[in-house]
C-alpha positions as CSV (number, residue, x, y, z in Angstrom):
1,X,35.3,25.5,-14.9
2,X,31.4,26.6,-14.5
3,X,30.1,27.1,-11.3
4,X,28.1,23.9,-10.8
5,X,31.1,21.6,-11.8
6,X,32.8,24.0,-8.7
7,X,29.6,23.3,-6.5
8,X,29.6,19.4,-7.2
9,X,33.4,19.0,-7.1
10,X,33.4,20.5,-3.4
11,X,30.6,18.4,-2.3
12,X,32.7,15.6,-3.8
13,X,35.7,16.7,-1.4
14,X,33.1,17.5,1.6
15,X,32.4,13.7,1.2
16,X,35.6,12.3,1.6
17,X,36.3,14.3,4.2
18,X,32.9,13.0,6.0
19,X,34.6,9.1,4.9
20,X,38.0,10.2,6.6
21,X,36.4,11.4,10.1
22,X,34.4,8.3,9.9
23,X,37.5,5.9,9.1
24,X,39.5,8.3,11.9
25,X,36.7,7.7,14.2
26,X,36.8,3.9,13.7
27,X,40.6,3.1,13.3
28,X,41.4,5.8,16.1
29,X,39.8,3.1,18.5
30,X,41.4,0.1,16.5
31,X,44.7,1.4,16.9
32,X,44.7,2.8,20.2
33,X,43.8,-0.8,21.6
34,X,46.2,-2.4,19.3
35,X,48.8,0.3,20.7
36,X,48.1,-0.8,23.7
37,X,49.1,-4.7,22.9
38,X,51.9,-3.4,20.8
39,X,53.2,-0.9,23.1
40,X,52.7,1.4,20.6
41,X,53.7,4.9,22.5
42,X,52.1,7.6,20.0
43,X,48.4,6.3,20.6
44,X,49.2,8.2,24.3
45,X,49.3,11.3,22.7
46,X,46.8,13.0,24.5
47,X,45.9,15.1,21.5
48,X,44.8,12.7,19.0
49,X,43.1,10.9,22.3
50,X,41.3,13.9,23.1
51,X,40.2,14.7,19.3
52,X,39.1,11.3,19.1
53,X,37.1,11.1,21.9
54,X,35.6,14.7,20.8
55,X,34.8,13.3,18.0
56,X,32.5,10.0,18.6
57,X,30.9,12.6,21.4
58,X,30.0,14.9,18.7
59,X,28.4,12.4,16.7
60,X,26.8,10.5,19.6
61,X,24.9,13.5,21.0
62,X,24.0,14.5,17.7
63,X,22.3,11.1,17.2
64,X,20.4,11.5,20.5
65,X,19.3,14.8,19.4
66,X,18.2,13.8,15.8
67,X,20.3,16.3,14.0
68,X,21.8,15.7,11.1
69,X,26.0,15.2,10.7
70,X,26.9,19.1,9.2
71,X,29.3,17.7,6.9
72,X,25.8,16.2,5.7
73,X,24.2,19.0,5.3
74,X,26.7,21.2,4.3
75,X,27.4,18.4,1.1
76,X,23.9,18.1,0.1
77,X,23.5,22.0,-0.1
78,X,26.4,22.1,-2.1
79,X,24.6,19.5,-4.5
80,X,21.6,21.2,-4.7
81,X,23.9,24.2,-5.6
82,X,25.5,22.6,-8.1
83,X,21.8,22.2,-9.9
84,X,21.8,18.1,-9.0
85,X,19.9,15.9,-7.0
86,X,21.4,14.4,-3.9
87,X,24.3,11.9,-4.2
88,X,23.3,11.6,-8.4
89,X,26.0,12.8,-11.3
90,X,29.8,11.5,-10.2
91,X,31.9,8.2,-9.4
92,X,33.0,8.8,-6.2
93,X,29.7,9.9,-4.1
94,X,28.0,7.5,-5.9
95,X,30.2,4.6,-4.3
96,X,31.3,6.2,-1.3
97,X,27.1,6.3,-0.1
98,X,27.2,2.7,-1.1
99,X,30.0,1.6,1.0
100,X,29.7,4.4,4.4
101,X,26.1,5.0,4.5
102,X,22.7,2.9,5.0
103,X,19.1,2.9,5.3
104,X,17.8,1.7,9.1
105,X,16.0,3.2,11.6
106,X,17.3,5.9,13.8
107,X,17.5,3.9,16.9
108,X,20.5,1.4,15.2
109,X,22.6,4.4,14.9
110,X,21.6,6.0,18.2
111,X,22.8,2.8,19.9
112,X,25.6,2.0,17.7
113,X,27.1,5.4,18.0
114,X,26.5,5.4,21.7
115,X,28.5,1.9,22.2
116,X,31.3,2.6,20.0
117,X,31.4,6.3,21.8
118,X,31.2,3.8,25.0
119,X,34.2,2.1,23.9
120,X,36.4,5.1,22.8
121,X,35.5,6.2,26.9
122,X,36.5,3.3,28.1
123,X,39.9,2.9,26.0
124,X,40.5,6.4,27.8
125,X,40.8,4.8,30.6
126,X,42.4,1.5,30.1
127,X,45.0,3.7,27.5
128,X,45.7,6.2,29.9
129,X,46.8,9.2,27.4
130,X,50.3,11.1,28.5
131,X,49.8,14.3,30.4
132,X,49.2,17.2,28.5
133,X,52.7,19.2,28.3
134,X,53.1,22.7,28.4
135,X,55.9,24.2,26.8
């Protein structure tokens, strides 16, 4: 294996993870309110509540700041790296832009990430997590 194939095939991998955060992020809410109805105990763990709710911060306050997601970054360095241009030369970031990530101004996903981070808050409080055990 030559060193760009190396370079592009971790960008690849830095991608999905980027598309597994984002499908944590979103499904993290959908089942924690569906818990709820359900009765659905694990969505109190106060772990995976805490992570979650870490996570739409991080990506909320980054929005407000204008930076730029890391996994981003880190992904198109690796493509630039691996001698290509950014998101050009395999199947899956190809599709995976297509379906995860669009052009609109930076406003849309200032407010969108600051409601849905609105939402993950207030499913903290009407999904009150357990107590956080020590051992």
């Amino acid at each position: 294996m030559n060193a760009e194939f190396a370079f592009l095939l971790t960008a690849d991998a830095m991608l999905v993870l980027h598309v597994l955060v984002i499908l944590f992020v979103i499904f993290g809410l959908v089942f924690t309110i569906t818990g709820q109805l359900l009765s659905w105990s694990w969505v109190r763990n106060p772990w995976f509540r805490l992570v979650h709710l870490i996570t739409i911060s991080f990506v909320a306050v980054q929005s407000w700041l204008g930076l730029v997601c890391p996994l981003t970054t880190w992904e198109m360095v690796l493509r630039k790296q691996a001698g290509g241009e950014t998101y050009v030369g395999s199947f899956i970031s190809h599709w995976l832009e297509q379906i995860f990530f669009y052009s609109a101004p930076d406003w849309v996903f200032i407010l969108s990430y600051t409601g849905f981070g609105s939402l993950v808050l207030i499913s903290w409080f009407w999904v009150r997590p357990d107590p956080f055990r020590r051992n």
